[in-house]
C-alpha positions in Angstrom: 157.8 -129.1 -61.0 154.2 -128.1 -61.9 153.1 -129.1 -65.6 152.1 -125.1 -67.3 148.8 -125.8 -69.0 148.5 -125.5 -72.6 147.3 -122.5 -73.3 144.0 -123.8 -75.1 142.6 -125.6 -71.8 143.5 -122.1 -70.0 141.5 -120.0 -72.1 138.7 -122.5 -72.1 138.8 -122.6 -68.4 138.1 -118.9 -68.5 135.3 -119.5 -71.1 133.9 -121.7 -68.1 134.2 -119.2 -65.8 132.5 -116.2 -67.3 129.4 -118.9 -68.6 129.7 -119.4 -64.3 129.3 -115.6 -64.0 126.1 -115.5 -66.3 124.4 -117.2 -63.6 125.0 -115.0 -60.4 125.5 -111.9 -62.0 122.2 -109.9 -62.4 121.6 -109.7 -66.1 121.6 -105.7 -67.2 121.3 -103.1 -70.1 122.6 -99.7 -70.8 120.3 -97.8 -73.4 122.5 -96.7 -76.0 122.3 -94.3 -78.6 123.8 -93.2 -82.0 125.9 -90.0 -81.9 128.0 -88.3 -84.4 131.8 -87.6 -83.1 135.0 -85.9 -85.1 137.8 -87.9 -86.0 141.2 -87.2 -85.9 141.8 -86.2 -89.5 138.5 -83.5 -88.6 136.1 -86.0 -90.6 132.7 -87.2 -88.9 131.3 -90.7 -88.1 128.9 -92.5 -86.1 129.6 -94.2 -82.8 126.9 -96.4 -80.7 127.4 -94.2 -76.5 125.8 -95.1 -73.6 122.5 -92.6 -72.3 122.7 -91.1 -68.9 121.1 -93.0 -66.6 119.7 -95.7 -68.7 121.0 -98.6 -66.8 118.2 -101.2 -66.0 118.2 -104.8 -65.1 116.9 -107.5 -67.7 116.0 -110.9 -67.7 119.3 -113.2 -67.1 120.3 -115.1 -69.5 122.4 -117.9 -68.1 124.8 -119.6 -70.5 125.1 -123.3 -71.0 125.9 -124.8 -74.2 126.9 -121.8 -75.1 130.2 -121.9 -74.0 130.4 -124.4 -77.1 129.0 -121.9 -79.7 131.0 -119.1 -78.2 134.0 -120.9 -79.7 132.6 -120.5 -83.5 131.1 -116.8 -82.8 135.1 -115.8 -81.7 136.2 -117.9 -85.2 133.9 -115.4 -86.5 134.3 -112.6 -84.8 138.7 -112.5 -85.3 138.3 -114.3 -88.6 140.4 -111.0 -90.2 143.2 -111.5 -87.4 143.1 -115.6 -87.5 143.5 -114.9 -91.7 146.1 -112.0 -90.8 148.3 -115.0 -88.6 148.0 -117.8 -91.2 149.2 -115.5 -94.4 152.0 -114.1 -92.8 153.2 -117.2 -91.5 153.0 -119.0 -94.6 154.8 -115.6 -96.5 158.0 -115.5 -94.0 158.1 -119.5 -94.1 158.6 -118.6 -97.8 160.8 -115.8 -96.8 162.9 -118.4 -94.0 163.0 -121.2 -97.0 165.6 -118.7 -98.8 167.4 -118.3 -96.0 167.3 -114.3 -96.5 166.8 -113.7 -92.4 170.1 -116.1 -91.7 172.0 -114.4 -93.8 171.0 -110.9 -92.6 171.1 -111.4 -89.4 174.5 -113.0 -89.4 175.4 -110.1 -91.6 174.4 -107.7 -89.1 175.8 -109.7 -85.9 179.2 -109.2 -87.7 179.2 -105.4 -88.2 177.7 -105.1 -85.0 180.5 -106.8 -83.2 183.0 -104.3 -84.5 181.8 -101.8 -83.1 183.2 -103.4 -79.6 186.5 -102.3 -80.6 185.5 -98.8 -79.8 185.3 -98.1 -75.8 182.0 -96.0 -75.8 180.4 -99.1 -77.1 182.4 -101.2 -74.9 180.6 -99.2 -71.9 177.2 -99.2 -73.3 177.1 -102.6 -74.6 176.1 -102.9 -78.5 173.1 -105.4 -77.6 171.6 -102.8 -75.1 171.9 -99.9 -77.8 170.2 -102.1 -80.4 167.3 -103.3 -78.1 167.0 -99.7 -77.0 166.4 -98.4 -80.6 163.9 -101.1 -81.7 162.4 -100.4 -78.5 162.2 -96.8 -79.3 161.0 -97.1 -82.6 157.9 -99.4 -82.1 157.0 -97.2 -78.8 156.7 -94.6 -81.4 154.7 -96.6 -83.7 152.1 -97.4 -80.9 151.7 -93.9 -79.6 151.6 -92.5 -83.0 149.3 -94.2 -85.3 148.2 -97.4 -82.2 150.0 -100.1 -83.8 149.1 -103.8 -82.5 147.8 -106.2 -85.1 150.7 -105.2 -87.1 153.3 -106.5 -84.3 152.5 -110.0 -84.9 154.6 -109.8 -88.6 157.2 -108.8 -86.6 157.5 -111.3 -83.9 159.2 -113.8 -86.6 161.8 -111.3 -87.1 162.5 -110.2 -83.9 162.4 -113.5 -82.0 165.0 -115.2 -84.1 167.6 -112.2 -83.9 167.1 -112.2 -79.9 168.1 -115.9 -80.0 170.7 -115.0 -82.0 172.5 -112.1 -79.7 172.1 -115.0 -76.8 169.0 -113.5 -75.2 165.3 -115.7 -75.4 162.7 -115.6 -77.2 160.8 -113.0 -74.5 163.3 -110.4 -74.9 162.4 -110.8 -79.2 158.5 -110.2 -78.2 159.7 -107.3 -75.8 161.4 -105.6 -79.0 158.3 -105.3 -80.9 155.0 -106.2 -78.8 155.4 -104.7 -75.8 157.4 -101.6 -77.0 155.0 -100.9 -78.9 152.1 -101.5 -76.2 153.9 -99.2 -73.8 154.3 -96.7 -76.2 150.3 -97.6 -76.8 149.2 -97.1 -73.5 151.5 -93.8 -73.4 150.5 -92.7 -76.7 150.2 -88.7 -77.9 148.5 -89.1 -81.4 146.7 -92.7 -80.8 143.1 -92.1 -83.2 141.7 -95.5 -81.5 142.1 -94.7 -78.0 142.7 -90.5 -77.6 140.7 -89.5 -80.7 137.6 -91.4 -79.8 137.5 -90.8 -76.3 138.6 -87.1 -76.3 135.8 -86.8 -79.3 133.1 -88.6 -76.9 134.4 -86.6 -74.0 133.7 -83.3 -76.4 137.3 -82.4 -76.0 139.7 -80.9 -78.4 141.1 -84.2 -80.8 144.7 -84.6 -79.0 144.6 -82.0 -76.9 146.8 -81.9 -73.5 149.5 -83.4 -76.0 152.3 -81.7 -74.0 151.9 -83.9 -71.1 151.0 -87.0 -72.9 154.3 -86.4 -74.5 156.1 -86.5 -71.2 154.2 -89.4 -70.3 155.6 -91.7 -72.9 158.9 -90.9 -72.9 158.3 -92.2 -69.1 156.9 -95.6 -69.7 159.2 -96.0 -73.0 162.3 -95.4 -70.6 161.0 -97.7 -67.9 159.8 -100.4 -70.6 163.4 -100.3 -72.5 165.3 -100.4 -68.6 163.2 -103.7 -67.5 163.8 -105.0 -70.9 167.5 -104.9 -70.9 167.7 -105.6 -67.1 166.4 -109.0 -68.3 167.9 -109.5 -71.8 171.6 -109.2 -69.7 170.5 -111.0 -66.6 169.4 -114.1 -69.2 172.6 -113.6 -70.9 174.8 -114.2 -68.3 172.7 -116.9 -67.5 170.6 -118.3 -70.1 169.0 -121.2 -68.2 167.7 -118.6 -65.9 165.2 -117.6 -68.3 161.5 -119.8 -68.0 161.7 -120.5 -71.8 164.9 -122.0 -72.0 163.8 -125.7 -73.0 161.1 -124.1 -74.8 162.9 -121.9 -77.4 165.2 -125.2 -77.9 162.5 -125.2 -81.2 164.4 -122.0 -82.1 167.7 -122.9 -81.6 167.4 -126.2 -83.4 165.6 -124.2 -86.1 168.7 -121.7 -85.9 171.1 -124.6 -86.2 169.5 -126.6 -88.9 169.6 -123.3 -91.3 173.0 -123.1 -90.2 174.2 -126.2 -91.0 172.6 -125.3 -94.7 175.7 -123.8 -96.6 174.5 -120.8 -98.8 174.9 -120.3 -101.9 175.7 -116.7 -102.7 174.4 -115.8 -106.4 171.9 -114.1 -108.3 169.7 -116.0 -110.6 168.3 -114.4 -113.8 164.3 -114.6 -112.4 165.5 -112.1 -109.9 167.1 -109.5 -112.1 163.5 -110.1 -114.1 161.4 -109.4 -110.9 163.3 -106.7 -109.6 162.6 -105.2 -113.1 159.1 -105.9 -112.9 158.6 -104.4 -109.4 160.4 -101.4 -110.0 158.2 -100.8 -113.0 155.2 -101.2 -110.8 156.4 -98.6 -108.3 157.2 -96.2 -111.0 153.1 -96.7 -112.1 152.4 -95.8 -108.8 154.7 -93.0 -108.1 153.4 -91.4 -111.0 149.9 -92.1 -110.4 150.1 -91.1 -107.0 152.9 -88.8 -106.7 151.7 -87.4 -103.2 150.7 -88.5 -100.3 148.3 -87.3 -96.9 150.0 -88.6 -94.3 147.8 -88.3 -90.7 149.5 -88.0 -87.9 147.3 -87.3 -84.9 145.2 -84.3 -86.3 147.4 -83.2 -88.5 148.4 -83.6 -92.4 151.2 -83.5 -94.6 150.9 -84.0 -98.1 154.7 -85.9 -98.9 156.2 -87.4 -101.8 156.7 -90.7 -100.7 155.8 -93.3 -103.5 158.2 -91.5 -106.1 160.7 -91.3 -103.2 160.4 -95.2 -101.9 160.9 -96.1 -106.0 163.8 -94.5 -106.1 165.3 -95.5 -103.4 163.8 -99.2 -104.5 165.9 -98.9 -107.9 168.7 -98.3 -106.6 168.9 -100.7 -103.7 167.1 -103.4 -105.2 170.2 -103.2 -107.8 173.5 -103.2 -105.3 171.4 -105.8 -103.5 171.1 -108.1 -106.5 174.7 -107.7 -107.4 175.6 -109.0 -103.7 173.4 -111.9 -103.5 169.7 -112.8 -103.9 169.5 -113.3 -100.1 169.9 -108.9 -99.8 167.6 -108.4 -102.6 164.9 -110.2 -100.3 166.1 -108.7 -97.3 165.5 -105.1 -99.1 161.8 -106.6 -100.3 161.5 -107.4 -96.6 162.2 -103.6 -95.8 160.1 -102.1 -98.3 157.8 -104.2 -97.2 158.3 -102.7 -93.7 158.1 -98.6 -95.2 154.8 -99.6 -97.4 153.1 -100.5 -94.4 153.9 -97.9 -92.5 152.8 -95.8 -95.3 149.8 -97.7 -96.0 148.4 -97.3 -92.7 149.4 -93.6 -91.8 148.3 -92.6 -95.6 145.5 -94.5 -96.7 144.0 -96.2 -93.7 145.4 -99.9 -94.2 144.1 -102.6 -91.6 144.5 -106.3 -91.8 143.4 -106.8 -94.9 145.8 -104.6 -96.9 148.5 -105.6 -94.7 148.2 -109.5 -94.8 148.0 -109.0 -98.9 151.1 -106.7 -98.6 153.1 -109.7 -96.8 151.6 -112.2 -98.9 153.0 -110.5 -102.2 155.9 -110.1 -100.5 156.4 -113.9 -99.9 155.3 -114.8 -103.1 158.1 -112.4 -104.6 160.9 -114.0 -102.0 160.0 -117.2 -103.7 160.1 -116.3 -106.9 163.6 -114.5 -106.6 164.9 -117.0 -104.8 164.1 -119.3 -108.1 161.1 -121.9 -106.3 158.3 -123.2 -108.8 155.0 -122.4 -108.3 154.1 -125.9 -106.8 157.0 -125.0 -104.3 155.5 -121.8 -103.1 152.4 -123.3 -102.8 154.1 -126.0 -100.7 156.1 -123.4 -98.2 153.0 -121.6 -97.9 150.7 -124.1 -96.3 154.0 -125.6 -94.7 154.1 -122.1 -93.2 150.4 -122.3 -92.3 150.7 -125.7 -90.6 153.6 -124.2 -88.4 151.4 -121.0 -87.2 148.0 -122.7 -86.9 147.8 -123.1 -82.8 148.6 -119.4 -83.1 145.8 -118.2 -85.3 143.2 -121.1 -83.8 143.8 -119.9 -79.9 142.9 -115.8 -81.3 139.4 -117.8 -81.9 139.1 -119.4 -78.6 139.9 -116.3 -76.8 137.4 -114.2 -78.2 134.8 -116.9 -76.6 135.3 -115.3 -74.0 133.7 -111.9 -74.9 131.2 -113.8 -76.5 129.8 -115.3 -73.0 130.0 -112.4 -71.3 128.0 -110.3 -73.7 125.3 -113.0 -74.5 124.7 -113.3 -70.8 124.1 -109.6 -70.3 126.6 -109.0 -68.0 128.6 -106.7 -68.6 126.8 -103.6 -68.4 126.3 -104.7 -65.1 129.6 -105.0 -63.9 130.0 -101.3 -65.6 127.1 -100.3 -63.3 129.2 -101.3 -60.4 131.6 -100.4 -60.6 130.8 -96.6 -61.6 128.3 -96.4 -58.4 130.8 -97.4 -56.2 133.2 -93.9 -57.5 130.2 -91.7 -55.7 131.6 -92.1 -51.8 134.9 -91.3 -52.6 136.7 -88.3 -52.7 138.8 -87.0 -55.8 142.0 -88.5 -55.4 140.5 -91.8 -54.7 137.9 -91.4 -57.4 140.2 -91.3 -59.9 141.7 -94.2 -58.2 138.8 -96.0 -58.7 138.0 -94.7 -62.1 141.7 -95.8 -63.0 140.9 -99.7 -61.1 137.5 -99.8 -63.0 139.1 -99.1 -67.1 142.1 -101.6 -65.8 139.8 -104.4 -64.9 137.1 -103.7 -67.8 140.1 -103.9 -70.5 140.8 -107.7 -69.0 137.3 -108.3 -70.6 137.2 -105.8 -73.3 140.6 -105.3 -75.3 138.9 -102.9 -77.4 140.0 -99.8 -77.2 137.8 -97.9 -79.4 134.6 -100.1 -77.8 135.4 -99.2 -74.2 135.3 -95.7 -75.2 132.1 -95.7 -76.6 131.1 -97.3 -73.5 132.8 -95.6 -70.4 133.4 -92.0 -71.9 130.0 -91.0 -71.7 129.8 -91.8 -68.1 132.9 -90.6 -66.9 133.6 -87.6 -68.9 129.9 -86.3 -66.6 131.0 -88.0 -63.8 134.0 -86.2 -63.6 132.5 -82.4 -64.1 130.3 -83.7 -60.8 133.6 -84.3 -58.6 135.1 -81.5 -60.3 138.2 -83.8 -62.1 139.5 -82.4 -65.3 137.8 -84.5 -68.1 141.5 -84.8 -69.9 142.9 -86.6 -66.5 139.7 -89.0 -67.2 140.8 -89.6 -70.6 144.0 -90.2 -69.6 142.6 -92.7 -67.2 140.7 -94.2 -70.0 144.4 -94.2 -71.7 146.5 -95.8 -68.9 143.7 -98.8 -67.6 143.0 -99.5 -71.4 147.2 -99.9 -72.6 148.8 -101.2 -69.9 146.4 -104.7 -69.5 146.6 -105.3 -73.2 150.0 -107.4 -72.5 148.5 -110.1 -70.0 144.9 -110.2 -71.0 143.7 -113.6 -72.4 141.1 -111.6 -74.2 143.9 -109.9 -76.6 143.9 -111.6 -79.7 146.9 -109.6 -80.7 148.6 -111.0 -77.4 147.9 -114.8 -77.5 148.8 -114.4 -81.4 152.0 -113.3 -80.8 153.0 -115.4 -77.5 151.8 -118.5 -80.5 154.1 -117.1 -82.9 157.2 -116.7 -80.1 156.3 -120.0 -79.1 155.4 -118.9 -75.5 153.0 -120.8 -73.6 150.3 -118.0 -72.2 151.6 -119.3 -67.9 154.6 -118.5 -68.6 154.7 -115.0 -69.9 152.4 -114.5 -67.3 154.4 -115.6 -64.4 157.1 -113.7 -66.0 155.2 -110.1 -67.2 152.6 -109.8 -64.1 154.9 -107.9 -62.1 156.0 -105.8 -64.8 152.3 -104.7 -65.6 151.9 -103.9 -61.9 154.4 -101.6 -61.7 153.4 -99.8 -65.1 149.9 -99.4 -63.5 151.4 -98.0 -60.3 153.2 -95.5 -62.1 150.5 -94.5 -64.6 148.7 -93.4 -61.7 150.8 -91.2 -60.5 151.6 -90.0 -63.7 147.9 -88.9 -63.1 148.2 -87.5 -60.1 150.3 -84.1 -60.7 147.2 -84.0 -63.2 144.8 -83.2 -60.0 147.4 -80.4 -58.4 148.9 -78.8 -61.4 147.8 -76.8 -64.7 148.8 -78.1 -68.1 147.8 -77.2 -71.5 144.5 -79.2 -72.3 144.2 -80.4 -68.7 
């Protein structure tokens, strides 16, 4: 059998390879200019788009040594994501150290399997309607509001409870990551992906919603019918999934803390801290006692900070009086609703979110009665553990790095768009679809790719007479779907390092999965070129 590479000399390799490219790809330049564009919540900003017909060649800049400074300019360059990975590892090792996630998801198992002993559950299998729901949920938060970065927080919930139900540590990055990455790619409301290219593309923000609609409920129901496919093929044979010896670090990790008898009880510091808290959320319910939540283009002004402290009160409460372990479970959850709130309500990113899990950890400790030297201990214990994870979002980013330095990718852009001219309008949309697929392996970023395409292709599209909504939605599909095997996604790599996952294998085991998803976005675009629908 064939050694996997670790995933650090894989991602250098590609580093090699795109310094390689720098030398027989012509160097070239797009002239780019500063527009203003609408967001989704109807404000304006600034955004760098490509002229018409500014694309000339420039002197080549070959890359050498570079490939070595690439390395600290992608440190750099992620340092908010690489920061993100290493505070919320060191808050749930925290978290772990109480035991909190054992207990709940043992909890959870139990009332779960007593549901068997009804036959319409019998039928559908309580592991496939639990998988389906997550699945559903986080599809929603990635069409809605684009989540990604916040996926990796999730991955050391999610992987653990897989293990748990007897599936592998791939069907735990399925629940979160990739649900919500298909329901990214399909998304009706995304503001990084739809609102900024619709905007460039001087369409109405969100338009042709009706269809996008349809389109995710497709590729959610497809995503969630591979997923459990797998999740009950692994189960009826577990050493049929490729990261059976490798998720032995969970199930030792799983046995260990099981081993650890728990001690039910409530110690006095947590009644204190649940006190404290729930004055703090009473400050801020009064302070702030609504909230503008954006969805898409819309707003809704909700009264969600009084309504989270109440229910905070009285759940922290019944929680105490069980055990601390619940108590941190319902931190855990509040945690969850405050981001959610966070980012749909006040525009949270990284930053906010990576201080909201670190408070959170901080208070799991405390509850769960450690000294401050011990906290300080589980945290960089926590760090340790996640570091490969956080170092290899660096290393990636090289990549970009190379590319950009060297001047070549406006050139392959060039390309690629001159070659859409031949063809006729089926095809060209083909190609147009090919071109934002390939470009995303090199460019993850949504928002940056449409800055950089849209200009083009919205023109390009009135001259072959192709609704500039279906090339939005191209921009959509090529931009989602390659999100979950590029090596460029820092969000990816992060959360295979999390799961444990070497990058080979979830490749070996995702590519055909992405294949078909890119079949079937295209002809998802094809009624598109045949049929009316609102916005198209």
């Amino acid at each position: 059998m064939k050694k996997i590479p670790h995933t650090f000399t894989i991602v250098f390799a590609l580093i090699l390879l795109a310094a390689v490219c720098t030398w027989f790809i012509p160097a070239g330049e797009f002239v780019r200019q500063t527009v203003t564009i609408q967001n989704a919540d109807g404000s304006t900003a600034t955004r760098e788009v490509v002229q018409n017909n500014s694309f000339h060649y420039v002197e080549s800049q070959p890359q050498t040594w570079q490939v070595f400074s690439s390395l600290f300019n992608g440190f750099v360059d992620k340092a908010d994501i690489i920061i993100f990975i290493l505070m919320v590892g060191g808050a749930f090792w925290i978290l772990n150290n109480s035991h909190a996630i054992d207990v709940g998801v043992m909890a959870f198992l139990r009332k779960v399997l007593k549901l068997n002993r009804y036959k319409f559950f019998q039928k559908l299998g309580v592991e496939n309607i639990i998988i389906s729901l997550i699945m559903i949920m986080f599809s929603l938060f990635g069409a809605v509001f684009g989540m990604s970065e916040e996926t990796i927080a999730f991955v050391i919930i999610f992987v653990p409870l897989a293990i748990s139900m007897g599936y592998d540590s791939i069907v735990g990055v399925c629940m979160c990551y990739v649900a919500a990455h298909v329901g990214f790619a399909g998304a009706m409301l995304n503001p990084f992906t739809i609102g900024i290219a619709q905007g460039i593309a001087q369409l109405p923000i969100f338009s042709g919603l009706e269809y996008r609609f349809f389109c995710w409920v497709v590729l959610t129901i497809i995503g969630i019918a591979f997923v459990l496919w797998y999740a009950n093929r692994v189960k009826r044979n577990p050493e049929r999934s490729p990261m059976y010896k490798f998720d032995d670090y969970w199930r030792q990790r799983a046995q260990q803390q099981t081993l650890t008898p728990v001690q039910y009880h409530s110690p006095t510091v947590a009644w204190v801290l649940y006190g404290i808290l729930s004055a703090v959320m009473v400050v801020c319910a009064v302070l702030m006692p609504t909230t503008s939540i954006t969805i898409g283009g819309g707003k809704a002004n909700l009264v969600i900070l009084p309504v989270l402290a109440a229910l905070f009160i009285i759940s922290g409460f019944f929680m105490l009086r069980k055990s601390v372990h619940f108590f941190i479970l319902d931190l855990l959850l509040f945690t969850i609703c405050f981001l959610v709130v966070g980012v749909l309500g006040y525009g949270w990113y990284v930053m906010e979110i990576s201080a909201l899990f670190l408070a959170m950890g901080i208070c799991s400790g405390i509850a769960d009665k450690q000294s401050a030297d011990d906290i300080a201990k589980l945290f960089l214990a926590g760090c340790k553990d996640i570091l490969s994870a956080a170092l290899v979002v660096g290393l990636a980013s090289g990549i970009i790095f190379i590319l950009r330095d060297g001047k070549v990718i406006d050139t392959i852009l060039y390309g690629l768009t001159r070659s859409l001219a031949a063809t006729g309008e089926v095809a060209s949309l083909g190609v147009m679809y090919v071109f934002q697929t390939l470009l995303n392996l090199i460019m993850p970023s949504g928002s940056a790719k449409a800055a950089l395409t849209m200009p083009i292709m919205a023109q390009f599209a009135d001259l072959i007479q192709v609704s500039r909504q279906t090339t939005v939605l191209a921009f959509q599909f090529g931009d989602g779907f390659t999100n979950m095997i590029t090596p460029t996604s820092g969000v990816l790599i992060a959360c295979l390092g999390v799961a444990k996952i070497p990058y080979a294998t979830w490749v070996k085991w995702v590519w055909k999965f992405i294949l078909a998803l890119i079949l079937i976005g295209f002809l998802l675009m094809l009624p598109t070129l045949f049929f009316h629908f609102p916005g198209f």
